[in-house]
C-alpha positions in Angstrom: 111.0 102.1 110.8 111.1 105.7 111.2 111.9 108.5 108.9 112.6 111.7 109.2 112.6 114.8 107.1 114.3 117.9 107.2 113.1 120.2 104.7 113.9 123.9 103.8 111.5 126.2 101.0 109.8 122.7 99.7 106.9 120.4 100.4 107.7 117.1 101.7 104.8 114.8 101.0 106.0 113.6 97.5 108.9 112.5 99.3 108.4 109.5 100.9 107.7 107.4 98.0 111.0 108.0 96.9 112.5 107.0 99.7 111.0 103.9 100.5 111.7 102.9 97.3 115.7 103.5 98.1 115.2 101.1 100.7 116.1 97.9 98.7 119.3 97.5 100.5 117.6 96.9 104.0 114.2 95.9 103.1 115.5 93.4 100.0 114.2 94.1 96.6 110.8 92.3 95.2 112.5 91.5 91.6 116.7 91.3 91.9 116.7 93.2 88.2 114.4 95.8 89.3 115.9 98.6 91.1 113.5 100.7 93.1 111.1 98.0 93.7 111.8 96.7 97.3 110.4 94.5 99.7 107.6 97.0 101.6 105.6 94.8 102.7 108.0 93.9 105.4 107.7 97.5 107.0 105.3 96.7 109.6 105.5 99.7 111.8 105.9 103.4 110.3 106.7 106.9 111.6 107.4 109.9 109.9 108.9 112.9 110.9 109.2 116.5 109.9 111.3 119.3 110.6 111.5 122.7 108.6 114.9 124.6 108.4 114.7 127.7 105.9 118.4 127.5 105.9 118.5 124.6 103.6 117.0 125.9 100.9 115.6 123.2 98.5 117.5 120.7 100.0 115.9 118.1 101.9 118.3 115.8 104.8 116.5 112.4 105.8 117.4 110.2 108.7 116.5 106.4 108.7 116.5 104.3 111.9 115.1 100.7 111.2 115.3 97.7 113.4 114.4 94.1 112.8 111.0 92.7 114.0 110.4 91.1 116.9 108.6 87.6 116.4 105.9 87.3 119.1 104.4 83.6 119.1 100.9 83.6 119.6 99.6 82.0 123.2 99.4 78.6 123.5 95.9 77.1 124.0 95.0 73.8 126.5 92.5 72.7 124.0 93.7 73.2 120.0 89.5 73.3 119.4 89.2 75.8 121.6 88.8 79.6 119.8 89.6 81.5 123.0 92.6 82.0 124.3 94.1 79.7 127.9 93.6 81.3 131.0 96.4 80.1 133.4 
């Protein structure tokens, strides 16, 4: 998941709290009766980005770009006692 900020005269680091939170329509939410409250655990990768344009004042434009996770199965081993991994 990657966010991004575009910020004008104001601080961005209060703001991505907020923003996850708003996230219950992608992520899911934790409780279906409690708003605000969604599913962050399954945010496995994070990247946030910041721009500053004085021309926006105290407004603040963010951009979202999420993508589903790719399962990777671990590698099989020849022997199931065995704690290191095959070599093939």
């Amino acid at each position: 998941m990657e966010l991004s900020f575009v910020i004008g005269n104001r601080g961005w680091l209060g703001l991505w709290k907020p923003t996850i939170d708003a996230l219950d329509p992608i992520l899911g939410r934790t409780y279906p009766d409690n708003p605000y409250h969604p599913l962050d655990g399954r945010i496995t990768e994070l990247g946030m980005h910041l721009t500053v344009d004085r021309a926006l004042g105290y407004d603040v434009l963010i951009g979202i770009t999420a993508a589903p996770a790719v399962y990777r199965a671990a590698p099989a081993r020849s022997d199931p006692t065995d704690p290191s991994p095959s070599r093939k």
